[in-house]
C-alpha positions as CSV (number, residue, x, y, z in Angstrom):
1,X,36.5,-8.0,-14.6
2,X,35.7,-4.2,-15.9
3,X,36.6,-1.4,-13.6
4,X,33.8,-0.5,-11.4
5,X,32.6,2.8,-11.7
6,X,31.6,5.7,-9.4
7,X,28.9,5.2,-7.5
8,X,26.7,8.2,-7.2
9,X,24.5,9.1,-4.1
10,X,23.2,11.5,-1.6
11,X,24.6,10.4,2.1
12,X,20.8,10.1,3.2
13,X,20.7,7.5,0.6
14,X,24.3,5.8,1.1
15,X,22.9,2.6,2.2
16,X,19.9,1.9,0.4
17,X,20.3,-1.0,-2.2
18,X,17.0,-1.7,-5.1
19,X,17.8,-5.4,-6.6
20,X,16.6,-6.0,-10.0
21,X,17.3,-10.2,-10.4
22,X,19.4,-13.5,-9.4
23,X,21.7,-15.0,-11.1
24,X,24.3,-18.0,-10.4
25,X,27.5,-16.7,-9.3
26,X,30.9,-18.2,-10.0
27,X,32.4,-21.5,-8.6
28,X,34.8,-19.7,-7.2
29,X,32.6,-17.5,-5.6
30,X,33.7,-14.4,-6.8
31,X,31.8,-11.6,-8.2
32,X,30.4,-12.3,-11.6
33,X,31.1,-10.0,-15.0
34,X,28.1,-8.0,-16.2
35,X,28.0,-6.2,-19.1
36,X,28.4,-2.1,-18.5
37,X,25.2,-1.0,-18.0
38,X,23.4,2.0,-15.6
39,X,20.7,1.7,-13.3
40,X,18.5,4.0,-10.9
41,X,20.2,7.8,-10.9
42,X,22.5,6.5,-13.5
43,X,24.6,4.1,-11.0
44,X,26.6,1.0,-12.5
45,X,24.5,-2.1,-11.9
46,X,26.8,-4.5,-9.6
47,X,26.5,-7.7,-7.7
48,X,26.1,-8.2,-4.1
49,X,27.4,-12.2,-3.6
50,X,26.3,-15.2,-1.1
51,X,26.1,-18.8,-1.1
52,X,26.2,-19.3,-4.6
53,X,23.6,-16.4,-6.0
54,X,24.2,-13.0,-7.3
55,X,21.8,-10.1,-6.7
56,X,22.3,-7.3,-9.7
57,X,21.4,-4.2,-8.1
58,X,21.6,-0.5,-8.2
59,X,21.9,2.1,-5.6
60,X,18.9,5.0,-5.4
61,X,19.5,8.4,-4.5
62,X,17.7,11.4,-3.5
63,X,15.7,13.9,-5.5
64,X,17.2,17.3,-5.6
65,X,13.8,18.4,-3.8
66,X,14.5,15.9,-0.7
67,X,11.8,13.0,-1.8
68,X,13.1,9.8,-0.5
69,X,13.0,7.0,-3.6
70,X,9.6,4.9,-1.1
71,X,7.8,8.3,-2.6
72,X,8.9,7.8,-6.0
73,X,7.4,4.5,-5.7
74,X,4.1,5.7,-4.9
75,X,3.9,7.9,-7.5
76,X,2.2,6.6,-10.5
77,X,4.0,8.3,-13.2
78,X,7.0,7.7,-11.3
79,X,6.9,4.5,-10.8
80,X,5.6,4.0,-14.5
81,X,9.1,4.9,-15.5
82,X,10.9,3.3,-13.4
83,X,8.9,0.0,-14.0
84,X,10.2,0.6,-17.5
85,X,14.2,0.9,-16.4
86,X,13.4,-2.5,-14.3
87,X,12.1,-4.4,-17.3
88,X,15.4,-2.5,-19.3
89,X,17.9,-3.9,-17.2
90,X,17.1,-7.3,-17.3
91,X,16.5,-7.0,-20.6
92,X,20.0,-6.1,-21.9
93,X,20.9,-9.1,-19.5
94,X,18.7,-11.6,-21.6
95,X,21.2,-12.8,-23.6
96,X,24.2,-13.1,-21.8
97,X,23.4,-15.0,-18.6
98,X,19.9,-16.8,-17.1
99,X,18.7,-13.7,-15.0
100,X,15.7,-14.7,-11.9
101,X,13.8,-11.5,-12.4
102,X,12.7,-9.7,-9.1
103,X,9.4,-8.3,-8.9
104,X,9.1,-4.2,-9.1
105,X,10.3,-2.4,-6.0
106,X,13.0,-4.8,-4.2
107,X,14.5,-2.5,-1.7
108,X,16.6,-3.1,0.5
109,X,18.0,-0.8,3.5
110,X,21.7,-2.1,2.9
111,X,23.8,-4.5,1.6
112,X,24.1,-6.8,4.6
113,X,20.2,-7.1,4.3
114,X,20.5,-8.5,0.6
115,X,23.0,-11.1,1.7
116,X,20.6,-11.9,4.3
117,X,17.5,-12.4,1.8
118,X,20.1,-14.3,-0.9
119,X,21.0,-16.9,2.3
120,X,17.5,-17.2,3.3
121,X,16.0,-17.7,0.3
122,X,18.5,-19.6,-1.4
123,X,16.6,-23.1,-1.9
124,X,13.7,-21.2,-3.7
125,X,16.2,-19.0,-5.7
126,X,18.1,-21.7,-6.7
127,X,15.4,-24.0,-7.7
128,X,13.4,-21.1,-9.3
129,X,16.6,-20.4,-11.3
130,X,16.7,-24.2,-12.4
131,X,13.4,-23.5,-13.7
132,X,14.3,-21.4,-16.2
133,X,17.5,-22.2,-17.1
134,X,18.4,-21.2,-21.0
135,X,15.2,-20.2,-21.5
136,X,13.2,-17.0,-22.3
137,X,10.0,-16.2,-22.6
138,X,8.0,-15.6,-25.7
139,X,4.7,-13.8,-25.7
140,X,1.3,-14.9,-27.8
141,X,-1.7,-13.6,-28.7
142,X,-4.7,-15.2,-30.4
143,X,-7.3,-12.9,-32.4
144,X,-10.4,-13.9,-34.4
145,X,-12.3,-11.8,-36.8
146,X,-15.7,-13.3,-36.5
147,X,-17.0,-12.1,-39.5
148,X,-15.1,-14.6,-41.4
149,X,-15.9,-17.5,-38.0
150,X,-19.8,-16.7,-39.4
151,X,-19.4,-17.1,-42.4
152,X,-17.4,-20.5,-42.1
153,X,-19.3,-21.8,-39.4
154,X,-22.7,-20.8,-41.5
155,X,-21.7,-23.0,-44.6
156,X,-20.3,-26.0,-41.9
157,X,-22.0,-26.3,-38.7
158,X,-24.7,-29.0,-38.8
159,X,-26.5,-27.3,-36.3
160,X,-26.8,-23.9,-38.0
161,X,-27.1,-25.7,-41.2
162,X,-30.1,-28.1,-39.6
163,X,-32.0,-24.3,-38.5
164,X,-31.7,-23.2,-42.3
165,X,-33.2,-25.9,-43.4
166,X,-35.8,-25.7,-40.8
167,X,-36.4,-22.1,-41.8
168,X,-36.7,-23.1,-45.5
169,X,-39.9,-25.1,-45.0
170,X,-41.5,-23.2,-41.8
171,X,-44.4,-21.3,-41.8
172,X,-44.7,-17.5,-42.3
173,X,-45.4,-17.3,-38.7
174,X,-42.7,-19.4,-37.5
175,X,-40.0,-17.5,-39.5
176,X,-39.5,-14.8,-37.0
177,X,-38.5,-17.7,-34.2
178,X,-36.2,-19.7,-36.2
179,X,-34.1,-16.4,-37.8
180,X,-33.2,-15.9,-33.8
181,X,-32.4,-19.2,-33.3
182,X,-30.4,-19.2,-36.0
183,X,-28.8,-15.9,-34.7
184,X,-28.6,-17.6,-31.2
185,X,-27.0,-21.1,-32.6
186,X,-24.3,-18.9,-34.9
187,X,-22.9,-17.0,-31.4
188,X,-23.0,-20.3,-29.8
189,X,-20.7,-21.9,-32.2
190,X,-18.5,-19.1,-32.8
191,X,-18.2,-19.3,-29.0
192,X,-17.4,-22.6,-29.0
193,X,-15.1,-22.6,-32.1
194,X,-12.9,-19.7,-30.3
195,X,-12.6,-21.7,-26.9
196,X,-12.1,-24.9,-28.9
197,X,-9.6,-23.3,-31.3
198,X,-7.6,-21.2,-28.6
199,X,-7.2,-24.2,-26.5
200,X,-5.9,-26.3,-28.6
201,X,-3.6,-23.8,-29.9
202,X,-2.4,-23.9,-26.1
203,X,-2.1,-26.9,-25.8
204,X,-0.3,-27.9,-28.8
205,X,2.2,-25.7,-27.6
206,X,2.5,-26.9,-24.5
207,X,4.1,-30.1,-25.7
208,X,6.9,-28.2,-26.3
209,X,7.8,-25.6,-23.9
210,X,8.1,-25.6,-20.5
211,X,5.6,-24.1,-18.7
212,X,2.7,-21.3,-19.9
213,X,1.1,-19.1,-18.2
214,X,-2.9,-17.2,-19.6
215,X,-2.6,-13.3,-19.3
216,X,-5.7,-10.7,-18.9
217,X,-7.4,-10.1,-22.0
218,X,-6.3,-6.8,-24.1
219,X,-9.3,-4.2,-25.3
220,X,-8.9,-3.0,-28.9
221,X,-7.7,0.5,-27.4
222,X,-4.8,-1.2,-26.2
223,X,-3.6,-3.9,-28.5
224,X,-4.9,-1.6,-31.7
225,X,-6.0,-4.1,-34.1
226,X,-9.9,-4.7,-35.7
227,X,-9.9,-8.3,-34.3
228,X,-11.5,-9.3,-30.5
229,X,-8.4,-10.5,-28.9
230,X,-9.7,-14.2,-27.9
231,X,-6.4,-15.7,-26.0
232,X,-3.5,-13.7,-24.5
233,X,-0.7,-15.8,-23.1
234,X,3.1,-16.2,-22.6
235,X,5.5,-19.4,-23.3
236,X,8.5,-20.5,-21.0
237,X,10.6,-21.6,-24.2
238,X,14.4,-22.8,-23.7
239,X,16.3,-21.7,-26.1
240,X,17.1,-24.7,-28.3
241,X,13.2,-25.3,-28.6
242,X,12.2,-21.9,-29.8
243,X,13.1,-22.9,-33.9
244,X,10.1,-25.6,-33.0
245,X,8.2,-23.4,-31.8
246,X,8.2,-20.9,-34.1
247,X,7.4,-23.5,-36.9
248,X,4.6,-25.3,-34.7
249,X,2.9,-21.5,-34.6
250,X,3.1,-21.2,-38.5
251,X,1.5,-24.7,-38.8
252,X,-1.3,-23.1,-36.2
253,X,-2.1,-20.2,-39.0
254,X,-2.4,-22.7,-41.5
255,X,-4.9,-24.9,-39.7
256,X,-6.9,-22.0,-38.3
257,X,-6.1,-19.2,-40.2
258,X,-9.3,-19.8,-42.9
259,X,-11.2,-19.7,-39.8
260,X,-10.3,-16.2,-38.9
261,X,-7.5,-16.5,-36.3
262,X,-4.6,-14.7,-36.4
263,X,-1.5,-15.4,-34.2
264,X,1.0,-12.4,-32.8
265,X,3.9,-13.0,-31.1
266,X,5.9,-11.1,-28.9
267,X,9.8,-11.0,-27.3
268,X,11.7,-12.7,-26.5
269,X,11.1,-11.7,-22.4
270,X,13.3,-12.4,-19.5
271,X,10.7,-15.0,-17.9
272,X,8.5,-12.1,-15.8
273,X,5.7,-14.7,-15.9
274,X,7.5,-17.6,-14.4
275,X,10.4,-16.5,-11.9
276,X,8.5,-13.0,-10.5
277,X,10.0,-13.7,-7.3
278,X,9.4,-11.7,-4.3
279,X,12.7,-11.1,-2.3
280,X,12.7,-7.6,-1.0
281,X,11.7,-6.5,2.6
């Protein structure tokens, strides 16, 4: 086991204890090896032990100005960056041990309190940590450019096809009607070619992880691209599955790529989406 380093702290802080995840700890019940690594004011990440679980945790400390770490919380810049040094520890821990993540802001008044919450909790934990055993979590977003959906659609639905025809032998006066229900009929079945498509993307996948989970919807000023973002997901994948799955999304772009989708991929995560257990007080 490394050497622990100095813990640094104000006295007012001494106690308090922020937890970032679970993990297993050893048979032999002693303290787990983690790889070096720093969390909140720059202290070591350690392990508080009992009945068979790990907490990885950090210690907080004090601002200079006398701001207790609850304020920092509240703070949304604040807390911006520290939600970013949350999602870095366990991170760095993704590939050397299956890490239960904790939600944001597990804090804990002292030790004695996390040993508390690890032997309360300990059915869930440990059957939340079987969940996601050697596994990680692989992000996936579906986008469509519709312009090329038209024009597809426009050349192979029957129904839009049936209103062209339509259109071809109507009346002057009629024209005017059927161009909008052409118009209406082409959103419809881009609609439903979207939903269809997106689905069964999904579900496809789903045969071979093992679990998903459907995420909010991105604007363009956030994920950046031309495309309308149409799906927005993450994918529970253990390890030795992710080569399949990989392939099974390049056989997805082949099938719908002509039709306009487009497939980006993201991680891998520690699984956020499928172990964001709540443990603190």
């Amino acid at each position: 086991m490394r050497e622990r380093e100095e813990i640094r702290y104000t006295p007012s802080e001494a106690q308090r204890v922020y937890v970032y995840g679970i993990i297993r700890a050893n048979e032999d019940g002693k303290e787990p090896i983690v790889p070096p690594l720093n969390g909140l004011a720059d202290n070591p990440i350690h392990t508080i032990v009992g009945d068979g679980l790990a907490a990885l945790v950090s210690m907080p400390a004090m601002k200079a100005d006398g701001t207790p770490f609850e304020e920092e919380l509240k703070d949304p810049e604040q807390a911006k960056s520290l939600i970013l040094d949350h999602h870095r520890v366990l991170q760095r821990l993704l590939d050397t041990r299956t890490v239960l993540p904790m939600r944001f802001g597990a804090l804990f008044t002292d030790a004695e309190k996390v040993s508390e919450a690890l032997h309360e909790h300990r059915h869930g934990l440990l059957e939340a940590l079987e969940r996601v055993e050697d596994a990680r979590e692989w992000g996936v977003k579906i986008f469509c450019d519709r312009s090329v959906l038209d024009h597809h659609l426009s050349e192979a639905s029957p129904a839009v096809l049936a209103a062209r025809d339509e259109l071809a032998a109507a009346r002057q006066g009629r024209a005017f009607f059927l161009q909008r229900r052409i118009a209406r009929l082409g959103e419809e079945e881009a609609e439903r070619a979207i939903a269809q498509g997106a689905e069964e993307s999904r579900r496809s996948l789903c045969d071979i992880v093992r679990a998903d989970a459907s995420m909010k919807l991105q604007p363009a000023a956030v994920h950046g691209r031309a495309d309308d973002m149409e799906w927005n997901g993450a994918f529970l994948v253990a390890k030795p599955a992710e080569e399949r799955f990989f392939a099974l999304i390049d056989e997805l772009r082949k099938v719908h790529g002509p039709l306009g989708f487009h497939y980006e991929t993201n991680g891998p995560w520690p699984p956020f989406s499928f172990a964001d257990y709540r443990l603190g007080e």
